[in-house]
Every structure is written in C-alpha cells, then in structure tokens.
C-alpha positions as CSV (number, residue, x, y, z in Angstrom):
1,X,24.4,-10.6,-5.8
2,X,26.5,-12.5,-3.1
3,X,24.5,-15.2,-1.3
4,X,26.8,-14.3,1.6
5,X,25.3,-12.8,4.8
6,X,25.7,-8.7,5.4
7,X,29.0,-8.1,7.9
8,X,28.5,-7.1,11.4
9,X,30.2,-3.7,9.8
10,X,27.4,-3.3,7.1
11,X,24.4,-4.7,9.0
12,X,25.4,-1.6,12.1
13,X,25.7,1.1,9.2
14,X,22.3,0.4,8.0
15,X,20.7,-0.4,11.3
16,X,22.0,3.6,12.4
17,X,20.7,5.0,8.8
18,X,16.8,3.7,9.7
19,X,17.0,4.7,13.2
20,X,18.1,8.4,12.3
21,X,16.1,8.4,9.5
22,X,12.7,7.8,11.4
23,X,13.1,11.7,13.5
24,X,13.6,13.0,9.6
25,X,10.2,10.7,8.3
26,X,8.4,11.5,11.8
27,X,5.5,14.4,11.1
28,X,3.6,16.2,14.2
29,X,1.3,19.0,14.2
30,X,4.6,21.9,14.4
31,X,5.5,19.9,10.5
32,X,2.1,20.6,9.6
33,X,2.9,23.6,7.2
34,X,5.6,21.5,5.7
35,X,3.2,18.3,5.6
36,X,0.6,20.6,3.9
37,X,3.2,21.7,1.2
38,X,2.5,19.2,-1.6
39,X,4.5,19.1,-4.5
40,X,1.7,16.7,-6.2
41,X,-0.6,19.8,-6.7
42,X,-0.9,22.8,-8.6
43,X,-0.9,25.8,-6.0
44,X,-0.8,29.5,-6.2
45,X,2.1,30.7,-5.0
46,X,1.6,33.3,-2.2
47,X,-1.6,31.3,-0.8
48,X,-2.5,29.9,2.2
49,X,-1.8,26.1,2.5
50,X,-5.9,24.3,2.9
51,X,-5.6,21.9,6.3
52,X,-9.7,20.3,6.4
53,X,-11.1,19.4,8.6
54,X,-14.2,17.0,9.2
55,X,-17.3,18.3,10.8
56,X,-16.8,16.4,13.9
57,X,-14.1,17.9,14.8
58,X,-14.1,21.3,16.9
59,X,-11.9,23.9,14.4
60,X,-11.2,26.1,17.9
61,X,-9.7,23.3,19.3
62,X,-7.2,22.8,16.4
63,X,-6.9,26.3,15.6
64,X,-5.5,26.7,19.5
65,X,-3.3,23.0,19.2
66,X,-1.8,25.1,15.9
67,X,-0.7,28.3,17.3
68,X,0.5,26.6,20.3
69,X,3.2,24.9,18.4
70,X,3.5,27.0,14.7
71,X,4.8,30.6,14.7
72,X,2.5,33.7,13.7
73,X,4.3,33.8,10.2
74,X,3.7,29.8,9.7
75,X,0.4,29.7,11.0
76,X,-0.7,33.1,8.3
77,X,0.3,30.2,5.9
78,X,-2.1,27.4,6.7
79,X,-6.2,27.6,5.9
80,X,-8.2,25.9,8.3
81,X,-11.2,24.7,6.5
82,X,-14.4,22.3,6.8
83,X,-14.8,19.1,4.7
84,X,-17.6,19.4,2.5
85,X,-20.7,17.2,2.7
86,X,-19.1,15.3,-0.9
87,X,-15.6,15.5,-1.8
88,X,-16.7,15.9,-5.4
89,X,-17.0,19.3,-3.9
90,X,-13.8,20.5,-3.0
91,X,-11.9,22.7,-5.5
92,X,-8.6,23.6,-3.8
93,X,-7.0,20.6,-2.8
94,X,-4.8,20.1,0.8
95,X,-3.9,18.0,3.8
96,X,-6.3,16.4,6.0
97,X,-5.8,17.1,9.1
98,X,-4.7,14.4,11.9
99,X,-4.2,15.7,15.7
100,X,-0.9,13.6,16.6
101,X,2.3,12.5,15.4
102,X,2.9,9.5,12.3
103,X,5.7,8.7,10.0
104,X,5.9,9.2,6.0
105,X,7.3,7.3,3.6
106,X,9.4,9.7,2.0
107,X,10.3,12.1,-1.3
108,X,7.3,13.2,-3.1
109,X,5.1,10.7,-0.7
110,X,4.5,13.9,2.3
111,X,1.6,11.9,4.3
112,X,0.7,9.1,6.2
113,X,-0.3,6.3,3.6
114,X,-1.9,3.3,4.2
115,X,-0.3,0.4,3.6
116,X,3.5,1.6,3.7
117,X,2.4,2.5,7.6
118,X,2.1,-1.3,8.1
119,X,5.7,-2.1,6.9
120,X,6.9,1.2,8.6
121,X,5.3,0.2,11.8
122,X,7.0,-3.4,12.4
123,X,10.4,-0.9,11.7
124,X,9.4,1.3,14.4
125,X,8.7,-1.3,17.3
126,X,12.1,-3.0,15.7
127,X,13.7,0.3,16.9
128,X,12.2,0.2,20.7
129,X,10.2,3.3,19.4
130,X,6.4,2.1,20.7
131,X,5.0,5.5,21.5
132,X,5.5,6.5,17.8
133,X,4.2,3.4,16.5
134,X,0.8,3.8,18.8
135,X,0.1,6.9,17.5
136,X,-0.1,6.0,14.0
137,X,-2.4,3.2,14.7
138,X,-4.3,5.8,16.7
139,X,-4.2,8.2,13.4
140,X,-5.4,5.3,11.0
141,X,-8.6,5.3,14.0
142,X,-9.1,8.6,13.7
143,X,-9.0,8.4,9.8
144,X,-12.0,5.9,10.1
145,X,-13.9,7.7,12.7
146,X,-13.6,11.3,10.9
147,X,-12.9,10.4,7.3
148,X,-14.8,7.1,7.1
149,X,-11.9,4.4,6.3
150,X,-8.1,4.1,6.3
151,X,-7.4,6.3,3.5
152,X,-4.9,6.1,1.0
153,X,-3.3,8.5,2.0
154,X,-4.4,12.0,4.0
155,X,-4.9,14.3,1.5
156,X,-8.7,15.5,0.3
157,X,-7.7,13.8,-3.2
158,X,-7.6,10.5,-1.6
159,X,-10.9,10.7,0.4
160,X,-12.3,8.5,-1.9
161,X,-10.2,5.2,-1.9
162,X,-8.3,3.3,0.6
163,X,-5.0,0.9,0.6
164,X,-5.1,-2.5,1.4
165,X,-6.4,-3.3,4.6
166,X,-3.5,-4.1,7.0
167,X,-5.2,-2.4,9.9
168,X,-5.7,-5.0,11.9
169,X,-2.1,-6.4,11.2
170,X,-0.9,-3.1,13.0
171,X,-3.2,-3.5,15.9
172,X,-2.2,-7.1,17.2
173,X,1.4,-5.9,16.4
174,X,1.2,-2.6,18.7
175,X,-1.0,-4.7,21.3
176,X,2.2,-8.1,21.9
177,X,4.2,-4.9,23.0
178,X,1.8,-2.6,25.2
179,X,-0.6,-5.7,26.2
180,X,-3.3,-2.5,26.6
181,X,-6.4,-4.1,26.5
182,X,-8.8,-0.9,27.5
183,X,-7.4,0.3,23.8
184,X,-7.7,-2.7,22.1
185,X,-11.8,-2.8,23.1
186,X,-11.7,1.0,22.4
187,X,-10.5,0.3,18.6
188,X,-13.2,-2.5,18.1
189,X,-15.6,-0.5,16.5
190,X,-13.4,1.1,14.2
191,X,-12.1,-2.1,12.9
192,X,-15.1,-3.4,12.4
193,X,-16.6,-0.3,10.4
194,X,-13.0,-0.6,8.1
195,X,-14.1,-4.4,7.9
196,X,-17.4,-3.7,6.5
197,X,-16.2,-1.2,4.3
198,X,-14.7,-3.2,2.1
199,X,-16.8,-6.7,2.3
200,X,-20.9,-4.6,1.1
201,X,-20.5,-2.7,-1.9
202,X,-19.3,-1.3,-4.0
203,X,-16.6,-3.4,-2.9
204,X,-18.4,-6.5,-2.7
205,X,-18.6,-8.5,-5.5
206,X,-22.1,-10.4,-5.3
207,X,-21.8,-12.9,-8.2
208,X,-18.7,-14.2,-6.2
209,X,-18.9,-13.5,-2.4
210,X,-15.3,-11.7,-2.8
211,X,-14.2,-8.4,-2.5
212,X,-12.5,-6.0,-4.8
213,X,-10.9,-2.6,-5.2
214,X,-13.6,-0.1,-6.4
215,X,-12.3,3.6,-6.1
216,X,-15.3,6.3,-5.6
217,X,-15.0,9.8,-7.0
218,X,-15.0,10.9,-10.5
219,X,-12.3,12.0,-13.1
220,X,-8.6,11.9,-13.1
221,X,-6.8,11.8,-10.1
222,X,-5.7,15.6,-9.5
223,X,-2.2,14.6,-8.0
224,X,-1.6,12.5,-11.5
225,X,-2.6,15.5,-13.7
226,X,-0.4,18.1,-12.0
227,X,2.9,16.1,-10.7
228,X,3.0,12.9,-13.2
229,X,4.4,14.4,-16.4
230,X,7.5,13.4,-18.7
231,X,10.2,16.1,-20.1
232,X,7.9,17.0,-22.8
233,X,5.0,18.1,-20.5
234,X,2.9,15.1,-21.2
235,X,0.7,13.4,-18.1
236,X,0.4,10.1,-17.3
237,X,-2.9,9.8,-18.8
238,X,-1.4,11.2,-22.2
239,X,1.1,8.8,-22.2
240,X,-1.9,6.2,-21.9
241,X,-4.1,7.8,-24.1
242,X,-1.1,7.8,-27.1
243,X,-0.5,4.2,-26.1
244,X,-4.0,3.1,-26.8
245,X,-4.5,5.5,-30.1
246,X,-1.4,3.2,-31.7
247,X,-1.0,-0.3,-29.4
248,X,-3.6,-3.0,-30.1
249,X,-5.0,-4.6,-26.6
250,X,-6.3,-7.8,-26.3
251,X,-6.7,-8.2,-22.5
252,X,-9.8,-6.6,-22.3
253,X,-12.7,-4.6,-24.5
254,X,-10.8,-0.9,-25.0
255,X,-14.0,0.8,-26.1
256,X,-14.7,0.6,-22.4
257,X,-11.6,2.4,-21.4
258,X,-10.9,4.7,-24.4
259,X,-12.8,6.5,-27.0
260,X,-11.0,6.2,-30.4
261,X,-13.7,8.8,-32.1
262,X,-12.7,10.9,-29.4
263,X,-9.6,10.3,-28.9
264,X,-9.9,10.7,-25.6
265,X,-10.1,8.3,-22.0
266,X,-13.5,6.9,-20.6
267,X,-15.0,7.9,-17.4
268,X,-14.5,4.0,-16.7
269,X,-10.9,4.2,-17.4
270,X,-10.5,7.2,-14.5
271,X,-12.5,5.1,-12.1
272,X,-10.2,2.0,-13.3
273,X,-7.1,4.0,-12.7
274,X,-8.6,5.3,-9.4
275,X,-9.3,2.0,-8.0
276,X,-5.9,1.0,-9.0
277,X,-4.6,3.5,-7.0
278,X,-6.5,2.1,-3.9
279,X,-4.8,-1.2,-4.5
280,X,-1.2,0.1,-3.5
281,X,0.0,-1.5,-7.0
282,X,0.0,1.4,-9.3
283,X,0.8,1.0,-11.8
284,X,1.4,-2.8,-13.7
285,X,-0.3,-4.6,-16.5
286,X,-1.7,-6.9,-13.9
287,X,-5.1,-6.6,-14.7
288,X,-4.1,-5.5,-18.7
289,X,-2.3,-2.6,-19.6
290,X,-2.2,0.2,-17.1
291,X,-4.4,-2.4,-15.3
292,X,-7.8,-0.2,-16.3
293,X,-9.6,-3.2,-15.5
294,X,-9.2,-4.0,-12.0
295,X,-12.7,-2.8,-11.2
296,X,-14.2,-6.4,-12.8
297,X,-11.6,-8.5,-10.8
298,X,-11.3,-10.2,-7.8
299,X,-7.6,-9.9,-6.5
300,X,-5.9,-12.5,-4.4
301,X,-4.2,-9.8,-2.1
302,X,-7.0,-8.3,-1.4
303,X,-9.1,-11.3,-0.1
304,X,-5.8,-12.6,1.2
305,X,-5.6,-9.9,3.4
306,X,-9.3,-9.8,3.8
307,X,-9.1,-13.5,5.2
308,X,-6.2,-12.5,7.8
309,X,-8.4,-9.3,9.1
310,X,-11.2,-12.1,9.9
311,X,-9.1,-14.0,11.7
312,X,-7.8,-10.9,13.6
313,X,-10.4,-9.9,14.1
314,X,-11.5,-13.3,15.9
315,X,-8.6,-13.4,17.9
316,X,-9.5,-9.8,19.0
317,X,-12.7,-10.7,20.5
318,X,-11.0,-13.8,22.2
319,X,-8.6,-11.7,23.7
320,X,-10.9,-9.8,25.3
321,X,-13.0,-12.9,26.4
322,X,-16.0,-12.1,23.9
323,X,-16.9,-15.9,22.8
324,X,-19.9,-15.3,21.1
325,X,-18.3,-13.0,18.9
326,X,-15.4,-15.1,17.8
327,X,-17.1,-18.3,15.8
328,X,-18.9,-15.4,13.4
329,X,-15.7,-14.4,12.6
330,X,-13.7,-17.7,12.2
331,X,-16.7,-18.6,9.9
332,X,-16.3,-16.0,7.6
333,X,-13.0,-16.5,7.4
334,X,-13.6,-20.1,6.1
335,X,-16.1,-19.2,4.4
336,X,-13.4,-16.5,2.1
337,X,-11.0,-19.4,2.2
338,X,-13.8,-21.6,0.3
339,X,-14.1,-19.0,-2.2
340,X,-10.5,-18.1,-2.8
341,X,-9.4,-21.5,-3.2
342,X,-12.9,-22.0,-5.6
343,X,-11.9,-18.7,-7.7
344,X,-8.6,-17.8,-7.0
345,X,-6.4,-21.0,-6.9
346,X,-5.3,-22.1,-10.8
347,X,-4.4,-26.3,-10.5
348,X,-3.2,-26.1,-14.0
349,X,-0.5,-24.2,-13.1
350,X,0.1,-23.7,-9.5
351,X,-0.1,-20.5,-8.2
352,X,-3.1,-17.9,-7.0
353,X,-4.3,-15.6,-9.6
354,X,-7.2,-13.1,-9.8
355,X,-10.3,-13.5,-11.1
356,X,-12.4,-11.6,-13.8
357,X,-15.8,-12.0,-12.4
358,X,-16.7,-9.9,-16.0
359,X,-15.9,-12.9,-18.3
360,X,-15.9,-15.7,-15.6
361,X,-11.9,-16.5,-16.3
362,X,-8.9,-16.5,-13.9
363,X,-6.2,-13.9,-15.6
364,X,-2.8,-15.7,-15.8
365,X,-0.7,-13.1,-15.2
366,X,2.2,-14.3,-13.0
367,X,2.3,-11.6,-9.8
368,X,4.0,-12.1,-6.4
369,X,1.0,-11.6,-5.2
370,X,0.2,-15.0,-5.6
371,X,2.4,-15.5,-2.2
372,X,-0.1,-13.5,0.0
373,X,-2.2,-17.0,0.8
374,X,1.4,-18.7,1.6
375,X,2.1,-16.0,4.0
376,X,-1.7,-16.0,5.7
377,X,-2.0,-19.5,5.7
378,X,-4.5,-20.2,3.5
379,X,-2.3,-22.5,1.3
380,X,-3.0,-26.7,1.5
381,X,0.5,-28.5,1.8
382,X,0.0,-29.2,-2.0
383,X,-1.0,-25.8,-3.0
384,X,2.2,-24.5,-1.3
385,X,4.3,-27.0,-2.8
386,X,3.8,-26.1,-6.2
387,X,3.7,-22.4,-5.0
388,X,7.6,-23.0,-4.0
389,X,7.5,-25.3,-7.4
390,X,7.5,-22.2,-9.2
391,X,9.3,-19.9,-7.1
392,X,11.9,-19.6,-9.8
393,X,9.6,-17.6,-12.2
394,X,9.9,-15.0,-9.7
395,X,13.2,-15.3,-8.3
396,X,15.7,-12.9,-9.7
397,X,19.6,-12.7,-7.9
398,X,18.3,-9.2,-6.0
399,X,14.8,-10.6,-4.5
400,X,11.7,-11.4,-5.8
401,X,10.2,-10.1,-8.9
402,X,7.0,-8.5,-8.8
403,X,5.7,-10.1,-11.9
404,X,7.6,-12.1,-15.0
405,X,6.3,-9.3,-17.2
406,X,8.0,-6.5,-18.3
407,X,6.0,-3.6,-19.3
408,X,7.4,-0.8,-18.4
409,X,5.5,0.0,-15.4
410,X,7.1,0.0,-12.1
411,X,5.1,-2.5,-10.4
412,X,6.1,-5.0,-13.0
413,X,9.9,-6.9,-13.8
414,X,12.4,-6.1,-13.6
415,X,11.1,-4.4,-10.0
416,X,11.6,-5.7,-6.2
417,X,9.4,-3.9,-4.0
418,X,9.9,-4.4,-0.2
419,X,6.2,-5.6,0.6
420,X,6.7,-8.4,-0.9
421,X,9.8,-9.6,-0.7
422,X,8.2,-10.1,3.0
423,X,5.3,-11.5,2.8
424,X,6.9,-13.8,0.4
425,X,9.8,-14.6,2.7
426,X,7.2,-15.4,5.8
427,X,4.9,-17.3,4.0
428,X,7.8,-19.4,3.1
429,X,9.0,-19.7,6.5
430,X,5.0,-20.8,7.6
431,X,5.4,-23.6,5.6
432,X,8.8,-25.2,6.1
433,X,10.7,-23.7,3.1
434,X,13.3,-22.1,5.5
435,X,16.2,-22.6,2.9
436,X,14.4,-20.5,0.1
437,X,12.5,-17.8,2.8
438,X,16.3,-17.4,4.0
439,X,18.0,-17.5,0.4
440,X,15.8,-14.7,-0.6
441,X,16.1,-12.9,2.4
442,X,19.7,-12.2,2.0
443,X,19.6,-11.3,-1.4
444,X,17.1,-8.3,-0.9
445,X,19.2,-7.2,2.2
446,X,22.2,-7.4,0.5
447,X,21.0,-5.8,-2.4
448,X,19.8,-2.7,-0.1
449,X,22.8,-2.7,1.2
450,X,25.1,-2.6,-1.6
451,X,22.6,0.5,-2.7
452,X,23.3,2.2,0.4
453,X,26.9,2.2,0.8
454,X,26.7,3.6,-2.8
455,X,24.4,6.2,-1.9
456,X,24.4,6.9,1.4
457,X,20.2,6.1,1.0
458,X,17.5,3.5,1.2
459,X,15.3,3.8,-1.6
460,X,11.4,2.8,-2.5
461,X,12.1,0.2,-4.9
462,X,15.0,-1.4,-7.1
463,X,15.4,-3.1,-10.3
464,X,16.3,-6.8,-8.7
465,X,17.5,-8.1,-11.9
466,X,20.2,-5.6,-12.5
467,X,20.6,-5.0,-8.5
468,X,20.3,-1.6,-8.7
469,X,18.4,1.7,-7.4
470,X,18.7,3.2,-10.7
471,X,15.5,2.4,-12.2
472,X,13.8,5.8,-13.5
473,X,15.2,5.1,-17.4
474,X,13.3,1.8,-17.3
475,X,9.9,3.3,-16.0
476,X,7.6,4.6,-19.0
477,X,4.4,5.7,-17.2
478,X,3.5,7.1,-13.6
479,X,6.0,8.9,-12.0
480,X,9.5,7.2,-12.4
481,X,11.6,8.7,-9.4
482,X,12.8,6.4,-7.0
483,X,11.6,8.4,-4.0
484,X,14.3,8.8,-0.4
485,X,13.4,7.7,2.6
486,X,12.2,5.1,2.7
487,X,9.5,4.0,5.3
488,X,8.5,0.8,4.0
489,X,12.0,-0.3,2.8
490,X,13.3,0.8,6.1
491,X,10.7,-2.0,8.7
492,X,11.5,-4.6,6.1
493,X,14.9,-4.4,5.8
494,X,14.6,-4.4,10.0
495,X,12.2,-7.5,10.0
496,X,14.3,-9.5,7.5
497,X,17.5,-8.5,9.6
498,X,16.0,-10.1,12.8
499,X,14.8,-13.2,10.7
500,X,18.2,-14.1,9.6
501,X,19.0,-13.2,13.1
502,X,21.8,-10.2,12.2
C-alpha cells in the first residue's frame, strides 16, 4: 500500500458511501419483520416470525406501536411472545424485541450487536446524526433493564452472553454532544448493574481479582449449527470435531474439550466456544485452537476495558457532583491496574498477554489486543516503549495484524479488523508515538479505500497482508463471508479520517 494520504476526490466518495449507507443499516420498529427474518436459523417456511418479549414489558402496548406502523399482511407474519422464566427454555428461536430505532452492522449480522454499536456510534455522531446515536445508547439501557446486560446481540440465542463492555464508552461519547445531564443520572443504574455483571461471577475470577468471559447456556450455539456450514454440509463444530480426531494439541488438555471414545465435542467445549462468542473475537487460536479454552483465562481486553468503565464510571459521578461516589471507583480502577500489570504484563518480552489462571502461566500468543492498555492508559512510559518496540510483529503494509499467527481462523493473520486498528492507533497517539499512530492510520484507510473503489462496498474485515477484501478462501472455520455494510468499518474509517485531519 501507498503511504500517501487518500485525495480530497477519494476521501468525499467514501465519506457519501457511510453517510447513505447508515438509512440502509438504520432498523425501527416498521423493519421489524425484516429484522426478525434471520438467515442464521432454521425456520419453517410459512410461519410466523417469534418477536419476545420480556415480562416487564406490556405486549398491548407493542402489539398497538406494531400495527401502527406494519401493515395487516406484515404484522400476520410476526408472533409476539413472552420470554420464558430460563432461556434454556425457548424452542423456536427469534428477535428480541427493542421499542426504538438502532443501526446493524450489516449482511448476515440483522441486529443490534454489542460491541460493533460502539465503533458505529463514534460514525454516527461523525455524520451530525445524534438523535440516532441516542437511541442506540437508549436500546443498549433497555437491553440491561429488560434482558439483564448488553447482549451480544438481540436475538433469544444470545440471551446468555454479552460483548465486551463499551457501554460506558458510548455514554460519555453521546453526553460531550447533548451535555444532558437528567439522562446521564437516569442511565446510572443501568451502568452500574452491566458493571457488576461482569466483575462477581461467573465472570469473576477469584484466585486473581480479574474478570473473564464465561458464556451461560448450554450446547452449541443454534445460529452456528444451522448457518455455519461449508459446501459439503459440514458445521463449524464438525469441522472442529475432524480437526481434533486427526491434529495433535498441545496448548491445552483436549480430553476436556473433546471425547476421542466418542468421537464427539464436550459440554466444556460448547461453553468454551460460547464464551468465545461473548468475547467479540470468534474465532482465533488465541487461547489454543478454536480458542476452547478461554473460560480458564484472564484476557487483557477485557480488563482493559474493564479498567476504562471504572474510570467512566468515576468521571460520571463527578459530573454530576456525586464525590463520595467517585474515589470508590478510581480505587478500583487502580486496584485492576495493580493486577493487570501483576498478571497480564510479560517483561520478558514486552507486550500484554492473557493469563491462564488454570495452570498459573501467561499464554504468549502475540494478539493486538495487547494494545488495549496503550489506548486506556494503563501502560508506564517503559511498558509502552517496548509496546511500540514490537510494533513491527504486527504491522503489515494494510494495518495492523490481529495476531502473528496464521491459523486459518479469521480473527488471526493475515486479518485487519477495524476495532483495532483504532484502538491501536489512539493508544499510540496517548503516548507520543504520533508518527506510527499516523503511519498506520493511513494504511488501513487507504487500504479501505482502494477496496471500495473496487467494489463500490466497505467490508467487515480484510486480509492486510495481501490488501485485499477477498478473504473467504483463506478462512477454514466459522463462517468465511466477508459480510456488506459495514457498521463498525464505517465509524472507524470516519474517526481515523478526522485524526489525520481529511
């Protein structure tokens, strides 16, 4: 890739693509038939669409906020139907139902999701479009309130994990442009619940005072079994399950994972692969092959952005001139940074890795997640030097690699995901390293770029080695499309515009 800036040209033809292509990403309760369409899921062709509903909310008053907007024929399409007390319960999967407007990602991804809102968030206040951008925080409140957390995404399959937490990333955001501080002490509570949800357990790791991810539920994950499946019919979890029959692993005990008597997957792998989910990263070898065994780590995104929601949240409560409130929260936020830099920070070779709290060992598995304490701060001047020290592992002539692994997973090289090409980008800029924050900057926008003008699209992820959007021959497991759209490529590409100032 050129290390050239975009042209003025280029930099308007992309600018008009994002802000067009928000009204085609934008969902409201008149899309709800085609939000509850899922392609993920096995359904009966003929039958009404499920939209649940929690018990605390009235179904009149949705069934009359439906047919106000939805014609007779659509509305005959949707099923308006209670939660059940446990999701194990549910048989016939659908949308949950939220009562105003958000954005999707894009493609096969039909619902509000909870991380990619964050990125597509700081797009939509770039584009002036505020009112859109307070109603998704307002969905992610109502999410907590009716569903219990930010979810991962809003369907009843994903009741049972969340994202990472960037919540509170998308409050402070909304609240520098409306300055609405009667909402800002009406989402308190919320926050705090979401807090809590992921700092007692099962999330909370005692033995080390950190948290990690820990899906709930049971079994596969429906939308795997019926929409992840190769040109011979064969899941994801086959694929997996075929791997580990004839490919020796050595990162962690496989008897827990698979059964080779059986020949079949452990309850402990589903939960594994679950929780994975929940971590936004699926799927990479990050925490050993189809990273099964994330349930006995503590991950350095996770606390990273665990540490920046304390701090938030402190500067919440000083905000609204709540004192006693705010040294409780600074001091757990130092008390996190303590413990990250005790278990997550490897000396011996310079970057942030996550921890097995199973065998008591740091896994050193090179992941741009190791930037995550650069960007929130939590990096010494040393720490960050030899963070930039190894910068080139990672740095690849379209962005920044995800890992310095290949494995055939899509969350691993020879991939660039938009996330965190920016949180790598600001946490370089925090510390002083303008000339690499703004070298890798222009490479990911002029990679996008050059992808656009060849497709006409922005796209969920490229291969940042090759500097290309066609990845889906590389991708062995999971889905490999390379879904349209795309919400979180879309606010990044805006953020990184106005850092380089174009």
């Amino acid at each position: 890739m050129t290390a050239e800036r975009p042209t003025s040209d280029q930099v308007t033809a992309i600018r008009t693509y994002i802000r067009d292509t928000w009204q085609t990403l934008s969902r409201s309760l008149a899309h709800v038939l085609e939000a509850a369409k899922d392609a993920k899921i096995d359904h009966v062709p003929g039958q009404p669409w499920p939209l649940y509903i929690s018990n605390r909310q009235e179904q009149v008053a949705v069934e009359a906020a439906l047919q106000a907007v939805l014609s007779p024929q659509e509305y005959a399409q949707i099923q308006i139907r209670v939660l059940p007390a446990e999701a194990d319960e549910i048989v016939d999967h659908g949308l949950l139902y939220l009562p105003h407007d958000y954005v999707v990602p894009g493609g096969r991804f039909n619902e509000m999701y909870g991380w990619d809102s964050y990125f597509i968030l700081l797009g939509l206040l770039r584009d002036g479009q505020v009112a859109m951008a307070q109603s998704m925080v307002d969905q992610f409140i109502y999410q907590i309130e009716h569903y219990g957390a930010v979810l991962n995404a809003n369907r009843t399959y994903m009741l049972s994990r969340s994202q990472p937490p960037v919540l509170t990333l998308m409050v402070l955001k909304l609240f520098e442009y409306t300055c609405d501080r009667t909402w800002l002490q009406s989402v308190l509570p919320a926050i705090e619940k979401y807090y809590f949800y992921w700092t007692v357990p099962p999330h909370l790791n005692p033995a080390t005072g950190l948290s990690h991810y820990n899906a709930l539920g049971h079994g596969p994950a429906p939308e795997v079994l019926a929409s992840e499946r190769d040109e011979a019919g064969r899941t994801h979890y086959d694929r997996v399950r075929e791997y580990f029959k004839h490919i020796p692993v050595e990162d962690y005990d496989l008897s827990l994972y698979y059964d080779a008597d059986q020949d079949c997957l452990t309850e402990l792998f589903y939960q594994g692969d679950r929780s994975m989910r929940e971590s936004g990263f699926d799927i990479s070898d990050r925490f050993g092959p189809f990273s099964a065994d994330i349930i006995h780590y503590a991950p350095v995104c996770l606390n990273g952005l665990l540490y920046q929601m304390e701090r938030d949240i402190a500067l919440i409560h000083q905000t609204l001139e709540q004192p006693a409130s705010v040294p409780i929260w600074i001091d757990r936020a130092k008390q996190r940074h303590r413990l990250i830099d005790d278990y997550l920070w490897d000396d011996d070779i310079g970057l942030y890795c996550d921890y097995n709290f199973r065998t008591g060992r740091r896994r050193h598995y090179e992941f741009a997640t190791a930037f995550i304490p650069l960007w929130a701060g939590i990096a010494a001047p040393q720490q960050a030097q030899r963070l930039v020290d190894n910068l080139w592992k990672f740095e690849a002539p379209g962005g920044l690699l995800t890992s310095t692994h290949v494995s055939g997973n899509q969350w691993d090289a020879p991939f660039g995901w938009a996330p965190l090409q920016l949180f790598a980008v600001y946490g370089l800029y925090r510390y002083g390293y303008c000339q690499e924050a703004e070298r890798l900057a222009i490479k990911f926008v002029n990679l996008v770029i050059q992808e656009f003008e060849k497709s006409g699209t922005i796209v969920e992820k490229y291969d940042v080695e090759r500097c290309s959007a066609d990845v889906s021959g590389e991708i062995l497991f999971g889905y490999s499309s390379n879904e349209i759209g795309f919400g979180w490529t879309n606010g990044v590409i805006l953020e990184l515009l106005a850092l380089l100032d174009l």
